[in-house]
Each structure stands twice: as structure tokens, then as C-alpha cells.
N, C-alpha and C positions, 0 to 999 in steps of 0.2 A: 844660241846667241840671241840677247836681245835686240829688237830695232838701236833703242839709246846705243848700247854696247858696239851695234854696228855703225853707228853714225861718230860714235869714238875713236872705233879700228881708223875710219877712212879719214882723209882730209877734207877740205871744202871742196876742192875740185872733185873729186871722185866722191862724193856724198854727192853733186849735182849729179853726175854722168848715171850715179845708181837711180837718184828720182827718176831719171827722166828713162831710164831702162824701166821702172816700174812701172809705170802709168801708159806706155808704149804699149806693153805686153799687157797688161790688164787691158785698155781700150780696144786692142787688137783678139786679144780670146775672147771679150764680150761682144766683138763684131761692130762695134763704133767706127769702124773702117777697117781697109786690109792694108797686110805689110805693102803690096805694090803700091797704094795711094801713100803709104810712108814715104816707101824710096822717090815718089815721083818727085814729093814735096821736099825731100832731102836733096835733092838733084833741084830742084829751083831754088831753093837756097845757096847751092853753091856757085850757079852761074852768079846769082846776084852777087856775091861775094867777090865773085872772080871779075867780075864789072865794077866792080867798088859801087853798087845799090844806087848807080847815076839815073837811072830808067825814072827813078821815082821823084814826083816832086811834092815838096814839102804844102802841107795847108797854106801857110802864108803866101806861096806861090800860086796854088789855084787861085784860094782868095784873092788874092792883086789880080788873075788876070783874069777872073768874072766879073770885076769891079770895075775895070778896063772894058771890057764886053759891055757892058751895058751903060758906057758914056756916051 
């Protein structure tokens, strides 16, 4: 099977899921990091998810309030 040919078989959704399985496993056999720094960063994504990503605040929110700090 060619790459095209396999990027035909699957849908968009599952043409993403396979990139992201390819570059996982490559980055990981060439030691760019290990599968437990995967899982840890998969497991912070999900809390954030699970939190609805409140934790964070947006640029425009730091910015107002270093601008505010330093009035």
C-alpha cells in the first residue's frame, strides 16, 4: 500500500490519529523522549480538558494586568 493510497483508505479523522501515531513512534524509537513523558503529557491534557483549560489566562489578560502593575 501506498502512503496516497493509505491516506485514501482512511477519513480525515483517522488520517490525523495515524499522523499523530507516526511521529509519536518515530520521536519515541529515536529517543526524542519516552513513552512515560507521552503518557504524563497525555494525562495533563486531560485534566485540563476535564477543567475546561480555566487555569490559563489568555495574553490579553496578562497584558492588562502588567499594565495595571505598573500604574
Amino acid at each position: 500500500m501506498t502512503f496516497k493510497e493509505a491516506l485514501n483508505l482512511m477519513g480525515e479523522d483517522e488520517s490525523f490519529r495515524a499522523t499523530v501515531y507516526a511521529m509519536n513512534t518515530l520521536l519515541i524509537k529515536k529517543g526524542v523522549y519516552k513513552s512515560s513523558e507521552f503518557e504524563q503529557l497525555v494525562c495533563e491534557h486531560a485534566i485540563n480538558f476535564q477543567r475546561g483549560f480555566r487555569g490559563a489566562k489568555s495574553k490579553a489578560e496578562t497584558s492588562r494586568a502588567a499594565l495595571q502593575a505598573s500604574l
